[in-house]
C-alpha positions as a Markdown table, in Angstrom:
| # | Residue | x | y | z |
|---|---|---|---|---|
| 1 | Unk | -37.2 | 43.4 | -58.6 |
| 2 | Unk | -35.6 | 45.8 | -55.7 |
| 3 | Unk | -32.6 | 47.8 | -55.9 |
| 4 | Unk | -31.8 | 46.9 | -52.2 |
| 5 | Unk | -28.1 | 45.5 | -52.3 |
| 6 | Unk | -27.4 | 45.7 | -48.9 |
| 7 | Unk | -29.0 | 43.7 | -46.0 |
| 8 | Unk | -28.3 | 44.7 | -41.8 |
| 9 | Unk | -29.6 | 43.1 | -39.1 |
| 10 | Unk | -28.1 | 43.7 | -35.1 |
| 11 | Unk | -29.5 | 42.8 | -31.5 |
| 12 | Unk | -28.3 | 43.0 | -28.4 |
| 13 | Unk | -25.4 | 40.5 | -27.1 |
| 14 | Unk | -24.7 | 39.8 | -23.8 |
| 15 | Unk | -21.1 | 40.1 | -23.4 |
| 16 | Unk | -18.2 | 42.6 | -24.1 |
| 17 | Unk | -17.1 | 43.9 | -27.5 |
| 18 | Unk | -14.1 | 42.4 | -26.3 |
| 19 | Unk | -15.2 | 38.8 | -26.1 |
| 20 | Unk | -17.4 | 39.3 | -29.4 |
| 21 | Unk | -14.8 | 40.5 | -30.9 |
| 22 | Unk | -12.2 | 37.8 | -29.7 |
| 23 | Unk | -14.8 | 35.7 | -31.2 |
| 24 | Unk | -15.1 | 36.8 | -34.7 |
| 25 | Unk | -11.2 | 37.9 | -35.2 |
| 26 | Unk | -11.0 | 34.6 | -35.3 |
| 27 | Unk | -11.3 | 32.3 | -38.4 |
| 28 | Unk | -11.7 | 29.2 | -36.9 |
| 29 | Unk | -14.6 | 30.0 | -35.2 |
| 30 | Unk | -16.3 | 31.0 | -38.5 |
| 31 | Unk | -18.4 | 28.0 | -39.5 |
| 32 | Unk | -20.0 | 28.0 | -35.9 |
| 33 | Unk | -21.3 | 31.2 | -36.2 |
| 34 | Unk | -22.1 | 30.7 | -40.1 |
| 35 | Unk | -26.3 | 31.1 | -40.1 |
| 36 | Unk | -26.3 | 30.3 | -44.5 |
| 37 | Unk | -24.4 | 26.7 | -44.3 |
| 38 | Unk | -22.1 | 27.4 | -46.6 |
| 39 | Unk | -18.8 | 27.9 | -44.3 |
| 40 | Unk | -16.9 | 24.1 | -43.8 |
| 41 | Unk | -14.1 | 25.5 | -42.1 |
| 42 | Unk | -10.9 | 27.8 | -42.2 |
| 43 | Unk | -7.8 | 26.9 | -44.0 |
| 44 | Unk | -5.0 | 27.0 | -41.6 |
| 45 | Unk | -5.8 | 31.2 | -41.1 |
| 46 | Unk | -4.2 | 33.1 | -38.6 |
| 47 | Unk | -6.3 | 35.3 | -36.0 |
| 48 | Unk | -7.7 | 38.9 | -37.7 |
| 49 | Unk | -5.3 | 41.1 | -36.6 |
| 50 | Unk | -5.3 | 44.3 | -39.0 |
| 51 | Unk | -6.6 | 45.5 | -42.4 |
| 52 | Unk | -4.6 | 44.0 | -45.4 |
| 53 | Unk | -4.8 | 40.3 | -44.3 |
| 54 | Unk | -6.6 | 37.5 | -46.1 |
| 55 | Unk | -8.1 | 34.5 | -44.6 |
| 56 | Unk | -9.0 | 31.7 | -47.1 |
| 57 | Unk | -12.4 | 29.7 | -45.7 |
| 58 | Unk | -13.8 | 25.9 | -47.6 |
| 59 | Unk | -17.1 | 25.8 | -48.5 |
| 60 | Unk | -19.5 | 24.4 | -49.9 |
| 61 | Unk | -22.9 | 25.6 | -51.7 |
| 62 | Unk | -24.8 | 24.5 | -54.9 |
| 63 | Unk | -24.3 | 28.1 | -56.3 |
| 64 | Unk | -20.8 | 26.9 | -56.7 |
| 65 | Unk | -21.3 | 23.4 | -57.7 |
| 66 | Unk | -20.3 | 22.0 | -54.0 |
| 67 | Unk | -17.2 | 22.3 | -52.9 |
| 68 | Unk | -14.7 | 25.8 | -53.3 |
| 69 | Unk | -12.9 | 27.8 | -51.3 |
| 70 | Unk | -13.0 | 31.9 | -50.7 |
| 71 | Unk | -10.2 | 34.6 | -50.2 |
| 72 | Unk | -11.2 | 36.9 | -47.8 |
| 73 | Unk | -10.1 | 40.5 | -47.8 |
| 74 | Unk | -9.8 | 42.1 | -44.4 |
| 75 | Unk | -10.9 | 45.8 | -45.6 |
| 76 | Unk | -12.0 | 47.3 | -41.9 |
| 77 | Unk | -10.7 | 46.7 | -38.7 |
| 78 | Unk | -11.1 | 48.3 | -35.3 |
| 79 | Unk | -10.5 | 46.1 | -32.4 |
| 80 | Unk | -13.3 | 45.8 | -30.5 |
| 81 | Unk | -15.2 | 47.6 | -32.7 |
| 82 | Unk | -15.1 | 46.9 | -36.4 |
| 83 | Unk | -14.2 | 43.6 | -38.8 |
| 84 | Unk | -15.3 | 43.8 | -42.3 |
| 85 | Unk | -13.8 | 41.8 | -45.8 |
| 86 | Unk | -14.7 | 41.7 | -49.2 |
| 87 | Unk | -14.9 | 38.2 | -50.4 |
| 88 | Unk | -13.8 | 36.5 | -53.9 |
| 89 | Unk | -13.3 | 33.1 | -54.9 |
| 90 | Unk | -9.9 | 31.8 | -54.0 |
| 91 | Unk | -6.9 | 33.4 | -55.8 |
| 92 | Unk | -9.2 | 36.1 | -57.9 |
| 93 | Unk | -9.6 | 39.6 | -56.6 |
| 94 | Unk | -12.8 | 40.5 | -55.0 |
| 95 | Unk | -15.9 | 41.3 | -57.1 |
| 96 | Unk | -17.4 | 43.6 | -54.8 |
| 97 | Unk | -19.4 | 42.0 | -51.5 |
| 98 | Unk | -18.7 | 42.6 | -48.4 |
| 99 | Unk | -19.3 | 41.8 | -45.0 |
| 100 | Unk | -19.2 | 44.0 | -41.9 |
| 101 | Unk | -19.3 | 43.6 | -38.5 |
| 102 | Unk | -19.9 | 46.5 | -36.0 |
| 103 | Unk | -19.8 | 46.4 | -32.4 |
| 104 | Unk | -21.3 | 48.9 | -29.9 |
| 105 | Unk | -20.7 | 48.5 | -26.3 |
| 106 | Unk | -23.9 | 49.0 | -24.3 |
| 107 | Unk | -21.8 | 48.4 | -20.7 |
| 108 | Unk | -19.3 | 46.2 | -19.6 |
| 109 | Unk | -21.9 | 42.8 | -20.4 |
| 110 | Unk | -23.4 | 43.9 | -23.6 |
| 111 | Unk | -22.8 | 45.0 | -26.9 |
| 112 | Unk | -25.0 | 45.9 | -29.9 |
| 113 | Unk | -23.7 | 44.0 | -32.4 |
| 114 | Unk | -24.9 | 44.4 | -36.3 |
| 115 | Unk | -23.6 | 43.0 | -39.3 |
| 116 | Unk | -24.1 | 43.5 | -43.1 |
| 117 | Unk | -24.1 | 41.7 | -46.1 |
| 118 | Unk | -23.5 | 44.4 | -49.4 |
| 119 | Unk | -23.3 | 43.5 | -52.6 |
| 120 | Unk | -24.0 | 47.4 | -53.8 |
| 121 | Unk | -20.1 | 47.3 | -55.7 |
| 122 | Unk | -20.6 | 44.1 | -57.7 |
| 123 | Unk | -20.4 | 45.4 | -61.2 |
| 124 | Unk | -19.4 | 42.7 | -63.1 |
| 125 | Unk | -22.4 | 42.0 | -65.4 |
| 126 | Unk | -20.8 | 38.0 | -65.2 |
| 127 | Unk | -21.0 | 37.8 | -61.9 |
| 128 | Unk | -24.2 | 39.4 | -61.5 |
| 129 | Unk | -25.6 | 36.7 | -64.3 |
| 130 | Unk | -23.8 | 33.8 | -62.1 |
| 131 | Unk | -24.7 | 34.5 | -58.6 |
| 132 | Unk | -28.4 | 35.8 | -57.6 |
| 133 | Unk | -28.0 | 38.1 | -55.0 |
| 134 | Unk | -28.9 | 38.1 | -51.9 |
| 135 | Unk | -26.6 | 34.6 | -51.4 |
| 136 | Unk | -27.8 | 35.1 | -48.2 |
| 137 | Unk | -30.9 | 35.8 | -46.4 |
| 138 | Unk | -32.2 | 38.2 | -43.7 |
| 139 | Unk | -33.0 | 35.4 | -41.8 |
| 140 | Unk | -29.5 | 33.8 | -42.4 |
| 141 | Unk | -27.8 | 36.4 | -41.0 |
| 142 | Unk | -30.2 | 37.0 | -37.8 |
| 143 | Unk | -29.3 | 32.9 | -37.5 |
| 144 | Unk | -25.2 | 34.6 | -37.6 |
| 145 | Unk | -26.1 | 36.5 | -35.2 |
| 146 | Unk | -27.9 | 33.9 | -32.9 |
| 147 | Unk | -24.7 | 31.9 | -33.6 |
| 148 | Unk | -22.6 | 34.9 | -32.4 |
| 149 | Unk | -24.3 | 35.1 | -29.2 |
| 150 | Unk | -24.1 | 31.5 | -28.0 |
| 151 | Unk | -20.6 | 31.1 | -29.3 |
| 152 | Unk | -19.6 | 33.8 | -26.7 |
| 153 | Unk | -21.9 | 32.8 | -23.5 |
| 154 | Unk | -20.4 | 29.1 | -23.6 |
């Protein structure tokens, strides 16, 4: 067993921070850049616009039984720069993952873009016997960030 709890990947994107980030502020355009298949869609959120917000996405995924939706907790944002929420299932508080997105410009065309899955504040010894963490997989989010990339050069 590791005591990782934390996984980042990043690569290079070829456009702005601005058009990334126009891209990921953006709940709708969640499940197309989703790489684990769990994201359906958003329900009825409002762009990102500041720390303090909550978007609620549907879902789907055998770890939950099928169907279910999350509360997301917008915990860092910097436009153009930095997005990052703790999830929880819908109307609970968060039980400590997180996901961040970072964006570094690299030019006018391209941006270094890296985001994180942590799960390093889950204490809950319930939740740590109900989920087995990582949910999601290196490889998921490299396919996120694939996502990322093509949702912003079409």
């Amino acid at each position: 067993m590791t005591d990782v709890k934390k996984i980042t990947v990043s690569r290079v994107i070829n456009a702005s921070a601005q058009d990334i980030f126009h891209v990921l502020s953006n709940p709708e355009r969640h499940r197309e850049l989703d790489g684990s298949g769990f994201v359906r869609s958003d329900d009825r959120t409002d762009r990102i616009t500041g720390t303090g917000q909550v978007f609620t996405m549907n879902m789907e995924g055998d770890h939950m039984g099928g169907e279910y939706q999350t509360d997301n907790h917008v915990i860092g944002y910097d436009e153009n720069h930095l997005l990052a929420w703790e999830t929880a299932p819908a109307g609970q508080e968060p039980p400590g993952w997180q996901w961040v997105w970072e964006l570094t410009p690299d030019g006018n065309d391209s941006t270094t873009v890296a985001l994180s899955y942590d799960w390093s504040r889950v204490t809950d010894e319930e939740t740590l016997k109900a989920v087995s963490f990582p949910l999601v997989t290196e490889d998921e989010l490299e396919n996120s960030l694939g996502h990322l990339a093509s949702a912003v050069a079409g």
